[in-house]
C-alpha positions, 0 to 999 in steps of 0.5 A, spaced: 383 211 192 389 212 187 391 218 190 391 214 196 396 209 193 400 215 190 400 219 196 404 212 200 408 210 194 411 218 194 412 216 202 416 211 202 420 213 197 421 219 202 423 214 207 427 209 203 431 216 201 432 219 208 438 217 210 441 220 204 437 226 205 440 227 211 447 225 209 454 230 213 455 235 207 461 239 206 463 245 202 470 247 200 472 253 198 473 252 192 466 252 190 466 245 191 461 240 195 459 234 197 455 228 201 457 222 204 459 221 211 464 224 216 470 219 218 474 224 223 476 231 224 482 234 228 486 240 227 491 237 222 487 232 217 478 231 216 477 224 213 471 224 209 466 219 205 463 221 199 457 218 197 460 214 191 465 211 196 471 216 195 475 216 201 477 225 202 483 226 205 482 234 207 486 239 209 482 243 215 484 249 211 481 248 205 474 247 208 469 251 207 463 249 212 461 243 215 454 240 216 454 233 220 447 230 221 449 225 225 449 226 233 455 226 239 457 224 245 459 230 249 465 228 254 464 234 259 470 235 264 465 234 271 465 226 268 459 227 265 457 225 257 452 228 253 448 225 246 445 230 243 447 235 235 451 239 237 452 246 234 457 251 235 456 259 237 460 265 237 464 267 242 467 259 244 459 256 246 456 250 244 449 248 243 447 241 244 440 238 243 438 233 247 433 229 246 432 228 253 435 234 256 432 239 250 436 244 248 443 245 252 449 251 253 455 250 254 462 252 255 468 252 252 472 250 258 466 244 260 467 240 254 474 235 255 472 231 248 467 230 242 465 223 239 462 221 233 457 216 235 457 212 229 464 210 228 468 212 234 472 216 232 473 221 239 475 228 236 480 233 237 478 236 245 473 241 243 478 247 245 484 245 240 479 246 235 477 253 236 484 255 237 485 253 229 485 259 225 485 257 218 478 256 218 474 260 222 468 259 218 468 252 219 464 252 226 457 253 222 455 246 223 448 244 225 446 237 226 438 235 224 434 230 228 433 235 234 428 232 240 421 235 242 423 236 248 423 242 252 429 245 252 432 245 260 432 252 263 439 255 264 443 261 266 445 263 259 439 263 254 442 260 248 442 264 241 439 262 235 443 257 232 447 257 225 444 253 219 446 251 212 448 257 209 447 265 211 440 267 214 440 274 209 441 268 204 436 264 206 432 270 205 434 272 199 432 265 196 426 265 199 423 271 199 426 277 195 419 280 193 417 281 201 419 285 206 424 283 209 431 286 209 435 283 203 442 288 204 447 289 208 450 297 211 453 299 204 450 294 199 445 295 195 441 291 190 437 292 183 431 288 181 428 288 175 422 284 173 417 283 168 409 282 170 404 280 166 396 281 169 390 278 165 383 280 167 376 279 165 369 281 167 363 280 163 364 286 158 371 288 160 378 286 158 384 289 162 391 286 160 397 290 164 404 289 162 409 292 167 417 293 168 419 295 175 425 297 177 427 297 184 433 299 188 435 297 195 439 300 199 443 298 206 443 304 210 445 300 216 445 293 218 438 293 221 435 299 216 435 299 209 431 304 203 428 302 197 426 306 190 421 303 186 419 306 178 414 301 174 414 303 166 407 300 165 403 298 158 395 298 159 389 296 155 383 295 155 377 292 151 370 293 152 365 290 148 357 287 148 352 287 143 353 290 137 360 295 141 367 293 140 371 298 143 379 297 145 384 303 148 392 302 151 396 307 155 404 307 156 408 310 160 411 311 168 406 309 173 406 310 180 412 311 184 413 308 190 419 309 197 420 307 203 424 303 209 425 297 212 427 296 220 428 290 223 426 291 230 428 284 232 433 279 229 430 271 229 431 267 236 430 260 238 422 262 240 421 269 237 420 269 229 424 276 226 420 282 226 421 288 221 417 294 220 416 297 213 414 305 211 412 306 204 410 312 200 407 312 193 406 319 190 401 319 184 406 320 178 403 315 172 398 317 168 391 319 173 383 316 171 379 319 168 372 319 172 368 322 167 371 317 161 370 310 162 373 308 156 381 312 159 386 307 160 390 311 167 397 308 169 396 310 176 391 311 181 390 319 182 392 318 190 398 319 195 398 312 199 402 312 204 403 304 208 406 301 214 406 294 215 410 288 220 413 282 217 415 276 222 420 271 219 421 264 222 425 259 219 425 250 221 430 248 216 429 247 211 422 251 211 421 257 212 414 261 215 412 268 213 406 273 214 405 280 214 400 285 215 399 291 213 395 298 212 394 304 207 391 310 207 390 315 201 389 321 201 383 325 196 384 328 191 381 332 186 379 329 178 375 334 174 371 338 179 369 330 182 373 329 189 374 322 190 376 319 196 379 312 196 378 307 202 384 305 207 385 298 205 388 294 210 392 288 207 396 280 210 399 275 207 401 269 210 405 263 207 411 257 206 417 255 203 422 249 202 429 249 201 430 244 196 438 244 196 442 250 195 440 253 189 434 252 189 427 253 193 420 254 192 414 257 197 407 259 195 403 265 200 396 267 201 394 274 200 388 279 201 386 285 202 380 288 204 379 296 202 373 300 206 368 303 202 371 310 198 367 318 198 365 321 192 364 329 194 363 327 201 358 321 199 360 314 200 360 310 194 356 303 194 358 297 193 365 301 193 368 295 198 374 291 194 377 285 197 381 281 193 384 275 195 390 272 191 395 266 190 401 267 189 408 260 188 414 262 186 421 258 184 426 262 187 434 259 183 440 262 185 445 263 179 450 265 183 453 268 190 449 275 188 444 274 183 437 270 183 432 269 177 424 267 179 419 266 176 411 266 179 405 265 177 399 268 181 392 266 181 386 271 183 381 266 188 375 270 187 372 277 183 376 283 186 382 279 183 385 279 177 385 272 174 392 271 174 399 274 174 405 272 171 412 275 173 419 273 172 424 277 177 432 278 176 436 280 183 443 282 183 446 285 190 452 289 189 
């Protein structure tokens, strides 16, 4: 009953705040941003309220963007008046989303007005507006509180509209670990990342600390390449009655590259689509299979993966998943040849924008390996499927540097019992 309770309360706390949730935002460009309620727009002046009473009186060329959460009435050549948010495209189009009608295109030379519904206020005609060259980036608005009706068919079909914020920034607060492309032609991003893994069985102890350093690199707007070196401390303890044993390792583990291709950008009913191809050559330290007791930084095998991420986003939240499927090779250890399953690998989850800084997600991943062959016969009970879960806190310290920190939980035996990671982004 009291989770009940506190459930309710928190919902109406969330109801009572929601008209300054969806406050109008703006953003200067110097660097400032604010909340409040615009009052009036035309090519020379903005009047904007700010939350704390403050009547701005800005010049249109000191603005950034602008993001108004309020709907308008659309006054159309042929006579006709629209209501809806409205959302400017490239190339002089807008989309209104209708609650009515769903989502609509229109053109530039259709549009003869546009009015705020809340204060009256008609603005500027729609072409005037654009005409304005001193602040091209101010067409980023995105109304919310769109309708859940069908959106009417038309000649056109309308592109995905803009949001808050850049969508290759939105992915790099949300998910700079996954595989999604995380750099533009020509610029290139450093990880470094610290990661901390605790696992215990009945009579092992294995503690893993890893440094990976990684690099990506944009070849193209659509096609982007990364290295990956771990730098890795292994120990392991071993111990039943009467025995107590402990060994550690340290060194370059197994290097890993690849390539992302993004096979089709995100639209109004289609998620983003990206292939990936990565590569791990056998570098670290290989296992020892007829000592038990060696600690290896590496799993012996080349290991090549693909693998297909689809993105979707419903600001402020954003959908993910993956799958995925590695095969490695057979090799040779001390006269034994070992060969490991192919394993095939998803994950799926979710995230939230909490502001412009800030965004938590949490995702489910699983893999499940074949069983593997050891001198042309199966190993028993070699099957592995571990399944984790992982929550992150993504916090932007600037314009091209992210920090986060993660904590990972193993949901059964396969898995190790948690993982803690601090990351570092920085593109350049």
């Amino acid at each position: 009953m009291n989770c009940y309770l506190k459930f309710f309360g928190i919902l109406t706390l969330l109801l009572f705040f929601s008209h300054h949730l969806l406050a109008d935002e703006i953003h200067l460009k110097n660097g400032d941003r604010m909340s409040g309620q615009l009052h009036n727009l035309s090519s020379t002046l903005c009047t904007f309220a700010t939350s704390y009473q403050a009547i701005l009186h800005l010049k249109p060329e000191q603005i950034l963007w602008l993001h108004t959460s309020d709907p308008v009435a659309v006054e159309l050549r042929s006579g006709e008046r629209l209501i809806g948010t409205l959302t400017t495209e490239p190339g002089g189009r807008f989309s209104l989303h209708s609650q009515r009608l769903g989502i609509l295109t229109l053109q530039l030379a259709e549009i003869k007005a546009i009015e705020g519904l809340n204060n009256g206020k008609i603005l500027k005609p729609a072409k005037e507006l654009l005409n304005q060259k001193i602040f091209p980036d101010m067409f980023k608005v995105q109304g919310r509180g769109e309708g859940t009706s069908k959106p009417v068919a038309s000649e056109e079909k309308s592109p995905t509209p803009k949001t808050i914020g850049e969508k290759e920034d939105r992915q790099r607060l949300f998910l700079p670990q996954s595989e999604v492309l995380l750099v533009k032609k020509g610029e290139k991003e450093l990880d470094i990342s610290a990661s901390y893994v605790y696992d215990q069985s009945t009579n092992n102890r294995a503690r893993n600390l890893v440094f990976p350093l990684e690099l990506h690199l944009g070849i193209t707007d659509r096609l982007e390449g990364f290295v990956r070196l771990p730098i890795t401390w292994a120990e392991q303890e071993t111990f039943s009655e009467g025995h107590f044993e402990k060994n550690n390792n340290f060194g370059i583990g197994d290097i890993s590259m690849g390539a992302l291709y993004l096979f089709a950008p995100e639209q109004e009913k289609r998620p983003e689509m990206i292939g990936s191809l990565n590569v791990t050559a056998p570098t670290g330290e290989k296992p020892d299979y007829t000592d038990p007791n060696q600690v290896s930084l590496g799993n012996g095998h080349w290991e090549i993966t693909t693998g297909l991420t689809l993105v979707k986003s419903y600001e402020p939240a954003l959908l993910f998943g993956n799958i995925g499927y590695t095969h490695s090779f057979a090799n040779t250890f001390n006269d034994i040849r070992i060969a490991p399953g192919d394993s095939f690998s998803y994950m799926f989850g979710s995230g939230f924008m909490v502001n412009n800084k800030l965004a938590m997600f949490s995702q489910f991943l699983g893999t499940y390996q074949t069983e593997g062959e050891r001198d042309g016969i199966k190993i028993l009970g070699s099957v592995y499927e571990p399944m984790l879960l992982q929550n992150y806190l993504t916090y932007s310290l600037g314009k091209n540097s992210y920090i986060q920190p993660s904590v990972t939980f193993g949901l059964n035996d396969d898995a190790p019992d948690v993982i803690l990671e601090l990351s570092y982004f920085y593109t350049f």
